[in-house]
C-alpha positions in Angstrom: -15.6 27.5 21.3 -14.0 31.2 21.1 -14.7 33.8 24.2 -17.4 35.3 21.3 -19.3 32.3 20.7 -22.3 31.4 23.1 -23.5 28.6 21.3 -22.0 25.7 19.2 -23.5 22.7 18.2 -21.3 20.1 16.5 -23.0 17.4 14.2 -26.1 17.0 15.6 -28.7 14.4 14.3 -32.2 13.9 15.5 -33.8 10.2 14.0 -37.4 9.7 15.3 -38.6 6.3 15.4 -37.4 3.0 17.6 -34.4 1.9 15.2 -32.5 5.7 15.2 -29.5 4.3 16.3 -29.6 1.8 13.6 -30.9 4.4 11.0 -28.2 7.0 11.6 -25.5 3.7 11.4 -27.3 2.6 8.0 -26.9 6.3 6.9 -23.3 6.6 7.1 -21.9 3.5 6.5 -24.4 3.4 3.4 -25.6 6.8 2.8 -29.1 6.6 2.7 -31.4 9.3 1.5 -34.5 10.6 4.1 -36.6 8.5 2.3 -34.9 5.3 2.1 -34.4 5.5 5.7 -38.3 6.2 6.5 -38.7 2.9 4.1 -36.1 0.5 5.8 -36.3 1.4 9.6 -39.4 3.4 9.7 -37.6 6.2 11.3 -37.9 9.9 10.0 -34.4 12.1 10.3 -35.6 15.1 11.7 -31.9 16.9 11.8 -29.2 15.8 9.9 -25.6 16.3 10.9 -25.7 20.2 11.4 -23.5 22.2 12.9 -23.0 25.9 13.5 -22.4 28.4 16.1 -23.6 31.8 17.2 -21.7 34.7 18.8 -22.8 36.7 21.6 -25.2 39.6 21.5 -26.1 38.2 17.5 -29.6 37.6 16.4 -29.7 34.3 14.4 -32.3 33.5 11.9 -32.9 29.4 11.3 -35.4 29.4 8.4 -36.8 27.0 5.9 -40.4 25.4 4.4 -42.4 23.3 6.8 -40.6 20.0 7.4 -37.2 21.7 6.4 -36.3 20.9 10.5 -35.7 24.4 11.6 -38.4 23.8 14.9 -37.3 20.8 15.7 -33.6 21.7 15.9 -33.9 24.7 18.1 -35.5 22.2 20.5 -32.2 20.6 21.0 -30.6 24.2 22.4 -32.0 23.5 25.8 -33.2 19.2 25.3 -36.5 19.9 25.2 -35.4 16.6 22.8 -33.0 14.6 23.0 -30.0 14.4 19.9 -29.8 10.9 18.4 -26.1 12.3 18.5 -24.1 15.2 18.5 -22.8 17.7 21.2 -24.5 21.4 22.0 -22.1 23.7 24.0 -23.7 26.9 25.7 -21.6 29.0 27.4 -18.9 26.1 27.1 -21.4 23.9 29.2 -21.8 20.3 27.5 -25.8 20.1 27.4 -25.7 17.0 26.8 -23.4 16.2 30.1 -26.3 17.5 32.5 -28.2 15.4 34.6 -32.1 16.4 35.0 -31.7 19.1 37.7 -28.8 20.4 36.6 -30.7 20.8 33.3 -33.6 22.4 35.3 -31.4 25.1 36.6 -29.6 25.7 33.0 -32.8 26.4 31.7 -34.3 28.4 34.3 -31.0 30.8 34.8 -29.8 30.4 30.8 -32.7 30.4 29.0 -35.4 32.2 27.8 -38.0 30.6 25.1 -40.7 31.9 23.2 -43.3 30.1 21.3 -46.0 31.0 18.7 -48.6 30.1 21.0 -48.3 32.7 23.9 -49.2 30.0 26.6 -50.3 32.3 29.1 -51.5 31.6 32.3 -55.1 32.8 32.4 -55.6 32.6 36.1 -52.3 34.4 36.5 -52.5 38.7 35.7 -49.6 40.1 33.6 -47.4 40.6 36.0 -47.8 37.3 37.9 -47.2 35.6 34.5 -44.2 37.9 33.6 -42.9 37.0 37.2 -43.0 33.4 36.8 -39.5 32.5 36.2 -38.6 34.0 39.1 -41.2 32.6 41.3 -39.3 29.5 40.2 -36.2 30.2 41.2 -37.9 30.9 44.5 -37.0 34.8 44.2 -39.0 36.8 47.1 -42.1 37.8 45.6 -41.5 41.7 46.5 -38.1 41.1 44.2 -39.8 39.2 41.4 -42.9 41.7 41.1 -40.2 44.6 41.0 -38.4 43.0 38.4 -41.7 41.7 36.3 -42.9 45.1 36.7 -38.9 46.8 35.2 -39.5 43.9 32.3 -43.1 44.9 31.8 -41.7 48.9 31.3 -39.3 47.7 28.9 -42.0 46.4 26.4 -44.0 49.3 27.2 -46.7 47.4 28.9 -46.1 49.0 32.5 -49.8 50.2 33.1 -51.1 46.5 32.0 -49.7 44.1 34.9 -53.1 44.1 36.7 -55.0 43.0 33.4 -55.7 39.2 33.0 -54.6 37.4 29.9 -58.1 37.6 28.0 -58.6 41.0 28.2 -55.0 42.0 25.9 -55.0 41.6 21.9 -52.9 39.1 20.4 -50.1 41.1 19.5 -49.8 42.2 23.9 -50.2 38.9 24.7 -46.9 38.0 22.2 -45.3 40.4 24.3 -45.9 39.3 27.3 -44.8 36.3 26.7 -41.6 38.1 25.4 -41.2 39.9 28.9 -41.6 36.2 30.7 -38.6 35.2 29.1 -36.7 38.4 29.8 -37.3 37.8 33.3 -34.9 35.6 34.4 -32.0 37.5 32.3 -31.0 34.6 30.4 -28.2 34.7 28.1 -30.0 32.6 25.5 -33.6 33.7 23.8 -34.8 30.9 21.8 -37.7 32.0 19.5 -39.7 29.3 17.5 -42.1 31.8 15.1 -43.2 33.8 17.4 -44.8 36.6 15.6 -46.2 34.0 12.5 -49.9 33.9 14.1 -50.3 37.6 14.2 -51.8 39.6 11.8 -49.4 41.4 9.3 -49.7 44.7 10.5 -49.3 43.5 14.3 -46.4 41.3 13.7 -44.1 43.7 11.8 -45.1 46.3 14.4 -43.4 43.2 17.3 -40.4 43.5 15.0 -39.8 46.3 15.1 -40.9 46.4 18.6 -38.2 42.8 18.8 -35.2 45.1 17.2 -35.5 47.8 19.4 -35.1 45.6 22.3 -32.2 43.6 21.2 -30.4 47.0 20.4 -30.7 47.7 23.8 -30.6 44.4 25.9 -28.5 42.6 23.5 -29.3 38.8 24.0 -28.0 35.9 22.3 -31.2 34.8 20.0 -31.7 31.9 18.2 -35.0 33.3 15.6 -37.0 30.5 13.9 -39.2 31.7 11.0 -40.8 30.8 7.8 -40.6 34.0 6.6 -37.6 35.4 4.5 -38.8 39.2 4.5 -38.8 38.4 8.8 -35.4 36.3 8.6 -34.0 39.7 6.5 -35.4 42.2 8.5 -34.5 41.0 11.9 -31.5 38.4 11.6 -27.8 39.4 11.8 -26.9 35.9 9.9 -29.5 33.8 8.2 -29.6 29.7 8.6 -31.3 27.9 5.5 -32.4 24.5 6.3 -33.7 21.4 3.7 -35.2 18.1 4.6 -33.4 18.5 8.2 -29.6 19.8 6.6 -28.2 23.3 7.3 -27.7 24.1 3.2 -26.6 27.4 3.7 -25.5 30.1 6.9 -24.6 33.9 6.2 -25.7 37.4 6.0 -28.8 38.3 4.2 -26.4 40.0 1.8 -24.3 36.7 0.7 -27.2 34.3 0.7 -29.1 36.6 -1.7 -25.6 37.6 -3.5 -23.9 33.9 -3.1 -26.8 31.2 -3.1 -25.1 27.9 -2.4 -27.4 26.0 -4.7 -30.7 26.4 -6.9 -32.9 25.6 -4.4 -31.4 28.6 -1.8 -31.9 30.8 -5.3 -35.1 29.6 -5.8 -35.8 30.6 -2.0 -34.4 34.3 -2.1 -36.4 34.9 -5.7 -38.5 36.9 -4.8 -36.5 38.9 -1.9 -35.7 42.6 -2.7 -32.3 43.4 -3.0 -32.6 47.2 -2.1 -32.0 47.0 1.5 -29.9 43.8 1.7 -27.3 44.5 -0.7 -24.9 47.2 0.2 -22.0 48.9 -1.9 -19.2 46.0 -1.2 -21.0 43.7 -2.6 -21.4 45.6 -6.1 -18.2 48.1 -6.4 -15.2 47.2 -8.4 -11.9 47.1 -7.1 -10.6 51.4 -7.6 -7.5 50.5 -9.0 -8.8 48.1 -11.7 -11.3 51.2 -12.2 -9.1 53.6 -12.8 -6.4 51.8 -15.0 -9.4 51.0 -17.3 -10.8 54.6 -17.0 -8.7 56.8 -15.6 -9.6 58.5 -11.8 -12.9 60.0 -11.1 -13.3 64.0 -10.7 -13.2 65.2 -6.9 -16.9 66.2 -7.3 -18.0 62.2 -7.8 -20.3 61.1 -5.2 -18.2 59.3 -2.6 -20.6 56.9 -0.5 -19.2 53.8 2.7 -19.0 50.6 1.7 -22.5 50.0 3.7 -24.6 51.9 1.6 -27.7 50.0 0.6 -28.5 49.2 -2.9 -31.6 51.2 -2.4 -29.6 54.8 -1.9 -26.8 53.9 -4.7 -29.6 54.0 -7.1 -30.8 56.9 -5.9 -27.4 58.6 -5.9 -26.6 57.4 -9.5 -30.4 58.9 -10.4 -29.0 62.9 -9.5 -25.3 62.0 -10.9 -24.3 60.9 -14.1 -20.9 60.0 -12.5 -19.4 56.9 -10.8 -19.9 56.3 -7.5 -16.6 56.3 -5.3 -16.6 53.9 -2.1 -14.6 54.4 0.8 -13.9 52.4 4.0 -12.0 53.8 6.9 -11.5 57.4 4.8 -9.6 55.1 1.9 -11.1 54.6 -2.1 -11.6 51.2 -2.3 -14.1 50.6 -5.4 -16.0 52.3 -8.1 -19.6 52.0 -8.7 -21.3 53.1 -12.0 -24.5 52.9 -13.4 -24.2 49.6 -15.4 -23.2 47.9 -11.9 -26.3 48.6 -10.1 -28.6 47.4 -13.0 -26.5 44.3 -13.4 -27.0 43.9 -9.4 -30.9 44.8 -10.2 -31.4 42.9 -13.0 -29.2 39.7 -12.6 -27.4 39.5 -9.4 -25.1 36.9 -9.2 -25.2 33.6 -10.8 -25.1 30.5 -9.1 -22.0 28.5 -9.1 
């Protein structure tokens, strides 16, 4: 684990069913499929053999289809189950070495979960609810209301902490919930679809209201969604998951750009490319460009190598030249027009 890296998980399986030991044995002495395993030992693999690891202050997006896995791994992060093997390092701490109150306190003091269902304490006001990890830790109350209240400001719910659960929309209560599990401080959010039972306009409204806040508190999140436009939007990296396997884990960018397979190309179809793509994934190299071609004029657009796709096009729209990209004040690549429609049009082809 590097000083950047809060989480790492190394080959972690999860096998429901009384024979998981056995199962995961049969697996890789034999290599069984999900299915044959469900058929011989009645036992359903869940997770199977993932690893990966997240770095500090980085949102990271697990997505995939229902049953892909995604829910029930993040469940591992803090043992809300138990791995039928593997080890989970947060912080450096082996998880998996902590006896029940030790694993009390990690959770209450590392943290911070949020679920789709808002789970509210109705009897409880706002702020009571907010302050509730901290009424765990046996915090004075006059200290956890101040702090609930600071929390409850942040998500720009301040002037609600004497309301009662019932009487705040849907889209409040999700935030709420968000400012219990800022409470505490943790270093860890884990967020299981949190925003999917909200209407559409409410939910990318708590994105954007979710991005704002990472900017500024900038938490260690483990995202799960369904949702690829939500994984693009919010996640620095994205995680792909299939029948319990990690298939693919990178930037919106290389998974749309580099699918690992036909089923991750299948997946991004139908994602837009305008805002994920960005000029260093389309240039060419400037000196292949200009042994070809020659150089370009000093009035040719010169745009960073983060550009979007979107802007490029627009850019190549008022000029009729090619598009010079620089990094650190240096021409590195050359843009033209038949770039950006083949980027439009084709992308790249899987391998």
């Amino acid at each position: 684990m590097t000083q950047d890296t809060v989480i790492e998980i190394s080959n972690v399986w999860k096998i429901f069913g009384g024979k998981a030991e056995a199962a995961l044995e049969a697996i890789r002495q034999r290599g069984l499929t999900k299915a044959e395993v469900l058929a011989e030992f009645n036992a359903v693999v869940g997770v199977a053999d993932v690893s990966l690891s997240v770095n500090r202050g980085e949102i990271f997006c697990i997505m995939g289809l229902s049953g892909s896995g995604k829910s029930t791994l993040v469940r591992h992060f803090n043992r809300l189950l138990e791995p039928t093997a593997g080890k989970i390092e947060i912080e450096g701490t082996d998880v998996m070495a902590l006896g029940p109150s030790e694993l009390q306190k990690f959770r209450n003091r590392k943290i911070g979960m949020v679920f789709q269902n808002f789970a509210l304490m109705p009897h409880r006001s706002v702020l009571d609810n907010v302050a509730m990890p901290l009424e765990i830790r046996k915090v004075a109350k006059n200290e956890r209301m101040r702090q609930a209240a600071a929390i409850l400001d942040i998500v720009e719910l301040g002037a609600w902490g004497a309301k009662f659960a019932h009487e705040l929309s849907g889209g409040m209560q999700q935030r709420v919930g968000l400012a219990r599990a800022l409470a505490a401080n943790p270093d860890v959010l884990l967020m299981d679809e949190p925003f999917s039972a909200l209407d559409p306009l409410i939910r990318r409204q708590l994105q954007d209201e979710f991005i704002r806040l990472s900017t500024i508190l900038k938490k260690t999140t483990i995202f799960i969604t369904h949702d690829l436009d939500e994984a693009v939007r919010i996640g620095d990296r994205i995680a792909i998951m299939r029948d319990g396997k990690m298939v693919q884990i990178g930037t919106a960018e290389d998974i749309v750009m580099h699918p690992a397979d036909d089923y991750v190309a299948d997946f991004v179809a139908g994602i837009s490319r305008l805002k994920v793509v960005h000029a260093h994934a389309v240039m060419q190299p400037v000196e292949a460009y200009f042994a070809a071609n020659g150089p370009l004029g000093a009035d040719a657009p010169r745009v960073n190598e983060a550009e979007t796709l979107s802007n490029l096009i627009n850019i190549a729209i008022d000029d009729d030249s090619a598009i010079l990209v620089e990094d650190g004040g240096r021409d590195v690549g050359v843009i033209t027009r038949a770039d950006l429609l083949r980027t439009v049009i084709e992308g790249t082809e899987v391998s």
